[in-house]
PyMOL commands that place a pseudoatom at each C-alpha (Angstrom):
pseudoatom trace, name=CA, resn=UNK, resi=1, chain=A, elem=C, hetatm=0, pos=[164.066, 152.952, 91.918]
pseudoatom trace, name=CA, resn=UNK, resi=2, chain=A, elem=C, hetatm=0, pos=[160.560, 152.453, 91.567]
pseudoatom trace, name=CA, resn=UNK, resi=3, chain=A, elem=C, hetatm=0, pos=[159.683, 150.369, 88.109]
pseudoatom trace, name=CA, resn=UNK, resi=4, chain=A, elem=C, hetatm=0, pos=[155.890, 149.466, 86.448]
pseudoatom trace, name=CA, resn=UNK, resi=5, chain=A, elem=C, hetatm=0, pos=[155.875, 147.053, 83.555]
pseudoatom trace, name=CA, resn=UNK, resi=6, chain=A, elem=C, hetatm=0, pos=[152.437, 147.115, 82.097]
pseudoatom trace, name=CA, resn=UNK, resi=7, chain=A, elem=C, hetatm=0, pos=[150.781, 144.151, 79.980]
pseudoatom trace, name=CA, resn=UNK, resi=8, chain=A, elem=C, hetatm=0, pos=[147.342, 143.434, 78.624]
pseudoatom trace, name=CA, resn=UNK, resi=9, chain=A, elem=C, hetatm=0, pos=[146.954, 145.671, 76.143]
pseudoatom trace, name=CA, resn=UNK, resi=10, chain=A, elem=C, hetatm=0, pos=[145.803, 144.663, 72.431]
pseudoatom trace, name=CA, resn=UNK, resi=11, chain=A, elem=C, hetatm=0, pos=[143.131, 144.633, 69.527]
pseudoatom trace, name=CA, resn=UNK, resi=12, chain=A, elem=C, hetatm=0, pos=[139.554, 143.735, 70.460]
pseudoatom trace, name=CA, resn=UNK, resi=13, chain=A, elem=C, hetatm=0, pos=[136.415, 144.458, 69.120]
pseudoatom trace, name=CA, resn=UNK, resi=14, chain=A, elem=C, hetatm=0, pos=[133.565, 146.612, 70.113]
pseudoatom trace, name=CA, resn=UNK, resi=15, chain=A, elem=C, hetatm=0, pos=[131.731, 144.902, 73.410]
pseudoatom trace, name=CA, resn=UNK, resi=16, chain=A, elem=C, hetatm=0, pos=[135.139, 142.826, 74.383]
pseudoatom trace, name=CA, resn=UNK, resi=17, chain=A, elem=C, hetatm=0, pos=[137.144, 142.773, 77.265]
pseudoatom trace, name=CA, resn=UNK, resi=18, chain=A, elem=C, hetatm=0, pos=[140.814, 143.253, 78.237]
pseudoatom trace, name=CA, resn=UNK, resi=19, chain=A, elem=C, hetatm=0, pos=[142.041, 143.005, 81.584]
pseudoatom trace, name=CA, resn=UNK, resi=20, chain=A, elem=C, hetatm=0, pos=[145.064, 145.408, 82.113]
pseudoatom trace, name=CA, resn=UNK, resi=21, chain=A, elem=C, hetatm=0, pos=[148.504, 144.160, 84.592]
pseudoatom trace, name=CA, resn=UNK, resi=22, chain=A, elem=C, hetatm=0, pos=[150.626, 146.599, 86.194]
pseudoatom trace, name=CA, resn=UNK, resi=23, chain=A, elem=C, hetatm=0, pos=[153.229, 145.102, 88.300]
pseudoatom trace, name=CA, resn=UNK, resi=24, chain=A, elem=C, hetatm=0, pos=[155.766, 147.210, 90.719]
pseudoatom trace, name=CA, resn=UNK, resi=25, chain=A, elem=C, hetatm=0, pos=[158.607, 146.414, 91.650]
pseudoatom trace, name=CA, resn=UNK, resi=26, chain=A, elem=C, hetatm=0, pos=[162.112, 148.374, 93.856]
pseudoatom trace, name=CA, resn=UNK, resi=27, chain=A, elem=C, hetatm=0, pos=[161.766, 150.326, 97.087]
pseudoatom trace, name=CA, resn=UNK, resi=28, chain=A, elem=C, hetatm=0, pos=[158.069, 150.943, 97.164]
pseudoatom trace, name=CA, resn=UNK, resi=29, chain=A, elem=C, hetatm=0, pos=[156.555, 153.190, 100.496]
pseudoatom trace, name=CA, resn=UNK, resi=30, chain=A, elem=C, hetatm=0, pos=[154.015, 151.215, 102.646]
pseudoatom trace, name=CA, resn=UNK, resi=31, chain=A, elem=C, hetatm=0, pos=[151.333, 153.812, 101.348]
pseudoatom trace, name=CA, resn=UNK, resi=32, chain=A, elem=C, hetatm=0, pos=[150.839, 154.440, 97.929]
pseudoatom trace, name=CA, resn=UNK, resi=33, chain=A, elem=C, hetatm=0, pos=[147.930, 155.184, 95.487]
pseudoatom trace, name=CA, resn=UNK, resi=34, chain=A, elem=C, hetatm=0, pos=[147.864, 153.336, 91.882]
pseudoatom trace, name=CA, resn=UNK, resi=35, chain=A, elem=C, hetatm=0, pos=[145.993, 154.103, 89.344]
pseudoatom trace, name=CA, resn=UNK, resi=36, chain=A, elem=C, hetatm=0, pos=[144.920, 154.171, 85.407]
pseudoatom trace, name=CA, resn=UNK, resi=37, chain=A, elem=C, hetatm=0, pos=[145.217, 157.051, 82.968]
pseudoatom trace, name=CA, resn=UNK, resi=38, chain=A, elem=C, hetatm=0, pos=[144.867, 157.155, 79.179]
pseudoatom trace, name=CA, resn=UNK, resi=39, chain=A, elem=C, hetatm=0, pos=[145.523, 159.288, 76.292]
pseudoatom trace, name=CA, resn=UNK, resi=40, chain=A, elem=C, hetatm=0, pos=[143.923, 158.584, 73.173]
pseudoatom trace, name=CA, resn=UNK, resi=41, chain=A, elem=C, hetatm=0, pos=[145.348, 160.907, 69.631]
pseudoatom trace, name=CA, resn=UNK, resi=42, chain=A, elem=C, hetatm=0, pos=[144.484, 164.591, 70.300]
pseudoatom trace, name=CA, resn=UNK, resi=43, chain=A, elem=C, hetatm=0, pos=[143.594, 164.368, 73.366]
pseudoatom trace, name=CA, resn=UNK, resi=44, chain=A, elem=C, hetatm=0, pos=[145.293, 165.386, 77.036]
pseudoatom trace, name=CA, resn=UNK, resi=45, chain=A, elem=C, hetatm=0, pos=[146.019, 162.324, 79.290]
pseudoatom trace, name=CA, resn=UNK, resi=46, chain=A, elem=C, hetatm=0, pos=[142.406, 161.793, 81.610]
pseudoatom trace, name=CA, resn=UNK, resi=47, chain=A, elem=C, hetatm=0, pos=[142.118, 159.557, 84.744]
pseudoatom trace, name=CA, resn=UNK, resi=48, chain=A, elem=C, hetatm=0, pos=[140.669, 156.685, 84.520]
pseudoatom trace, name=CA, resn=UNK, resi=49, chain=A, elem=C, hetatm=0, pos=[140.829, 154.703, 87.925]
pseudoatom trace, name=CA, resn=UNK, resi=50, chain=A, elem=C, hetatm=0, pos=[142.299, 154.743, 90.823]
pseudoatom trace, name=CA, resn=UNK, resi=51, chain=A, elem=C, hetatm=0, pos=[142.436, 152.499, 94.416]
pseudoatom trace, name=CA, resn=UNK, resi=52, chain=A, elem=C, hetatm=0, pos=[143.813, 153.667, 97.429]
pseudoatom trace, name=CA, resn=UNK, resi=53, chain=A, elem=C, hetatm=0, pos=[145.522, 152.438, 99.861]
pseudoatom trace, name=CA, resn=UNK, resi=54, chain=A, elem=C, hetatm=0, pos=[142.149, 150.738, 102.295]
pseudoatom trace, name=CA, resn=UNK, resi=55, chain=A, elem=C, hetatm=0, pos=[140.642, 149.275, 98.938]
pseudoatom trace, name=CA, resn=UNK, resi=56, chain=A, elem=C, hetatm=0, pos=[138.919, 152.676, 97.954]
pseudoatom trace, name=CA, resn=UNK, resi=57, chain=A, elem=C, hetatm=0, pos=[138.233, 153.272, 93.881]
pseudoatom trace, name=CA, resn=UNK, resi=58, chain=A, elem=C, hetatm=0, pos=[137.545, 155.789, 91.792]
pseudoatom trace, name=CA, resn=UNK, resi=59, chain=A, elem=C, hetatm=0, pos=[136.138, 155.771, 88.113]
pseudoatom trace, name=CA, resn=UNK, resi=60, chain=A, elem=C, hetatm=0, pos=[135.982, 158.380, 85.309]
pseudoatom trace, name=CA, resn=UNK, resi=61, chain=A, elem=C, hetatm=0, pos=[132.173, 158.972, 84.763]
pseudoatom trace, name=CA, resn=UNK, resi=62, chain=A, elem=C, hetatm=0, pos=[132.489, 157.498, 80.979]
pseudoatom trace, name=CA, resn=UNK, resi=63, chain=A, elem=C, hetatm=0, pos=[133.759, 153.824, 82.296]
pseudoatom trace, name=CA, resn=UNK, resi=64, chain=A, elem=C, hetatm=0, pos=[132.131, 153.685, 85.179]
pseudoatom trace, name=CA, resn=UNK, resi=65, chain=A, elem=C, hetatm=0, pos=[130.412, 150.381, 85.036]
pseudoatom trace, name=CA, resn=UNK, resi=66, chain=A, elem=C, hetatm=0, pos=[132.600, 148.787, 82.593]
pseudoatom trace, name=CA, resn=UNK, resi=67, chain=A, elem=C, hetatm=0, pos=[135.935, 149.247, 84.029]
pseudoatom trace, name=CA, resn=UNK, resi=68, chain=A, elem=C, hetatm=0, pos=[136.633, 147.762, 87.652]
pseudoatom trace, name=CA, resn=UNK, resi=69, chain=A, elem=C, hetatm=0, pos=[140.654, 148.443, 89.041]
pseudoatom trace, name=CA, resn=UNK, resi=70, chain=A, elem=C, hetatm=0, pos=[141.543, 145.637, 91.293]
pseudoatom trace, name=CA, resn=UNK, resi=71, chain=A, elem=C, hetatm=0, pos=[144.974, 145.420, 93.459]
pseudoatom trace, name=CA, resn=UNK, resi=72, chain=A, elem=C, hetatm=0, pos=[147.125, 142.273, 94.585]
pseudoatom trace, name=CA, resn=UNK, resi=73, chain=A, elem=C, hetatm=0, pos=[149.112, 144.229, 97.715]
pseudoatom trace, name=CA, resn=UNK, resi=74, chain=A, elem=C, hetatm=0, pos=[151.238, 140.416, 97.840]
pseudoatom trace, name=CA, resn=UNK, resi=75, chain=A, elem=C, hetatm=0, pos=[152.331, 141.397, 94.091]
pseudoatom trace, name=CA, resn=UNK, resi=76, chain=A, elem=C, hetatm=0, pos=[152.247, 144.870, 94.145]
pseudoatom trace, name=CA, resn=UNK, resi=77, chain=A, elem=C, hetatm=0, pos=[149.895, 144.620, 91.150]
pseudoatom trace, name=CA, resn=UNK, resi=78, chain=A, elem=C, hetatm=0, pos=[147.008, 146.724, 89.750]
pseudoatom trace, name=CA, resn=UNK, resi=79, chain=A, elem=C, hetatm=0, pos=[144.887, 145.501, 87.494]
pseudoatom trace, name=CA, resn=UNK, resi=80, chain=A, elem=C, hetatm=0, pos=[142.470, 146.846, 85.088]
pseudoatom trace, name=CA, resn=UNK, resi=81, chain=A, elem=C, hetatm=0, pos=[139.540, 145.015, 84.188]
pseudoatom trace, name=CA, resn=UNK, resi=82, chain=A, elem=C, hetatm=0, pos=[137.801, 146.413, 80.952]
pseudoatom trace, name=CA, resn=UNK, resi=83, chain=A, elem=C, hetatm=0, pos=[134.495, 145.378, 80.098]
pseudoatom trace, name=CA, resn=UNK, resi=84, chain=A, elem=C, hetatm=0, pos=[132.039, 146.738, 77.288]
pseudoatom trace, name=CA, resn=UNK, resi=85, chain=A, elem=C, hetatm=0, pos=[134.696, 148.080, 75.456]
pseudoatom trace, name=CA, resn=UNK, resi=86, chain=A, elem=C, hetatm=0, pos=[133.979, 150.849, 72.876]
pseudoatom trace, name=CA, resn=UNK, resi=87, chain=A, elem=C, hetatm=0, pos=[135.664, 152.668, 70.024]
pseudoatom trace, name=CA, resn=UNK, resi=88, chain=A, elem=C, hetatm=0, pos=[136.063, 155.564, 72.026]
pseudoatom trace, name=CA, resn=UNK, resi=89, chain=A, elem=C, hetatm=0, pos=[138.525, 153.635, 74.758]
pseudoatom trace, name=CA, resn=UNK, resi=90, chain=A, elem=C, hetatm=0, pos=[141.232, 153.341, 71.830]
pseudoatom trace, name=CA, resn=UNK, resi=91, chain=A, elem=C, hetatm=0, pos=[144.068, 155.289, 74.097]
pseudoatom trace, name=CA, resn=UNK, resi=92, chain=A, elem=C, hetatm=0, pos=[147.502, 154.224, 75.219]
pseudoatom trace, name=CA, resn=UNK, resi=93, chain=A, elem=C, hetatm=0, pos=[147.007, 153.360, 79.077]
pseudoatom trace, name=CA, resn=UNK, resi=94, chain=A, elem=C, hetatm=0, pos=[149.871, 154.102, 81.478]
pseudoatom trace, name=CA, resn=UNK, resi=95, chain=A, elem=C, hetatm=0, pos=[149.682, 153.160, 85.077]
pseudoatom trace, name=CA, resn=UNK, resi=96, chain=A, elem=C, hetatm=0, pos=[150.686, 155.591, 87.807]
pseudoatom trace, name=CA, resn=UNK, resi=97, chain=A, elem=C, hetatm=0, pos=[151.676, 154.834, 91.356]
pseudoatom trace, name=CA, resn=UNK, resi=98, chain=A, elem=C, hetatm=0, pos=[152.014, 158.127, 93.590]
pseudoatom trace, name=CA, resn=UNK, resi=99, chain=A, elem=C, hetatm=0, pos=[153.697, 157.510, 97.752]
pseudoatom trace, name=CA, resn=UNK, resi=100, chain=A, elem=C, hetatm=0, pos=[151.539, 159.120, 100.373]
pseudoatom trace, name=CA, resn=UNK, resi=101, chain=A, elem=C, hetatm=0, pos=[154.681, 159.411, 102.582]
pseudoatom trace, name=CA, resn=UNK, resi=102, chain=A, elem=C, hetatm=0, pos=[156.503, 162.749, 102.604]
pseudoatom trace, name=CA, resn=UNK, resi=103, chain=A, elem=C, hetatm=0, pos=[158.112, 163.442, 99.854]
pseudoatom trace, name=CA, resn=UNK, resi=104, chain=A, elem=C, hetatm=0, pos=[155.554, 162.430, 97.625]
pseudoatom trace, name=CA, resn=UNK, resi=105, chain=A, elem=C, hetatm=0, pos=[157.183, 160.848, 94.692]
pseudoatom trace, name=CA, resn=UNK, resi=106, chain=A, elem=C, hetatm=0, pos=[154.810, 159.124, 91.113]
pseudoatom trace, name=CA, resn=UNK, resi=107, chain=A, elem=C, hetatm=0, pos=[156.331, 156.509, 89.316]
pseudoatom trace, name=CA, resn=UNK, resi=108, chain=A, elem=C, hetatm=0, pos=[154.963, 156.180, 85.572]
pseudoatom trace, name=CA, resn=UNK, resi=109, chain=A, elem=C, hetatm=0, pos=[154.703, 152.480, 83.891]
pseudoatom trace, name=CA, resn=UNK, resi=110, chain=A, elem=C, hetatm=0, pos=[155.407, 152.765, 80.114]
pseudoatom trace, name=CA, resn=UNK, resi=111, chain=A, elem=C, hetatm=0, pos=[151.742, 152.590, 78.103]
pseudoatom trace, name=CA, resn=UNK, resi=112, chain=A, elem=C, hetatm=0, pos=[150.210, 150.184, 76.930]
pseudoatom trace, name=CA, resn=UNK, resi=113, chain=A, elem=C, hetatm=0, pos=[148.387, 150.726, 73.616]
pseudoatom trace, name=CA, resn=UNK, resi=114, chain=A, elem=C, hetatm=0, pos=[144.687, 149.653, 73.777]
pseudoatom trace, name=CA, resn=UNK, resi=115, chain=A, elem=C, hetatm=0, pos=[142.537, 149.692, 70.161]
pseudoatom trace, name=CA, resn=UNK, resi=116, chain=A, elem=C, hetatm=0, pos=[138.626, 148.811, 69.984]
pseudoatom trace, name=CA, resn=UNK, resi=117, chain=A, elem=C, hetatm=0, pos=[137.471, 147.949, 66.720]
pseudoatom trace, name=CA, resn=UNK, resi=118, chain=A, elem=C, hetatm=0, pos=[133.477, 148.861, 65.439]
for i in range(1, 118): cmd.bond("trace and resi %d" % i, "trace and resi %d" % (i + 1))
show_as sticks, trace
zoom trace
């Protein structure tokens, strides 16, 4: 069984930074997708980043910029590098790895709560 402990989260202030671990661990496929989602109070769970397999990333338009998601393939670890911060990242962020390799099977990590002070 697939596991992902998340760590990083925390309290900063407007304009900090946080960088965001998300380690895997158990019987993982040799092709997978990880990536960053976040749900802040009222609000549906959004995308955030993503990196595929060849090094690929994706960004939601409002962190592009600020946010960079990094991988260690030797630690099967995604991070999350948040820079710029604002009020409006306050969310809980989960990490989410999804196999490429018939059947497709995602693995959730537990949240993380993230909170940006003005």
């Amino acid at each position: 069984q697939v596991q992902l402990v998340e760590s990083g989260g925390g309290l900063v202030q407007a304009g900090g930074s946080l960088r965001l671990s998300c380690a895997a661990s158990g019987s993982i496929s040799s092709l997978y997708v990880m990536g960053w989602y976040r749900q802040a109070p009222g609000k549906e769970r959004e995308s955030v980043a993503r990196i595929l397999p060849g090094g690929t990333t994706n960004y939601a338009d409002s962190v592009t910029g600020r946010f960079t998601i990094s991988r260690d393939n030797a630690k099967n670890t995604v991070y999350l590098q948040m820079n710029s911060l604002k009020p409006e990242d306050t969310a809980v962020y989960y990490c989410k790895l999804r196999t490429l390799i018939q059947p497709s099977n995602e693995y959730w990590g537990q949240g993380t709560q993230v909170t940006v002070s003005s």
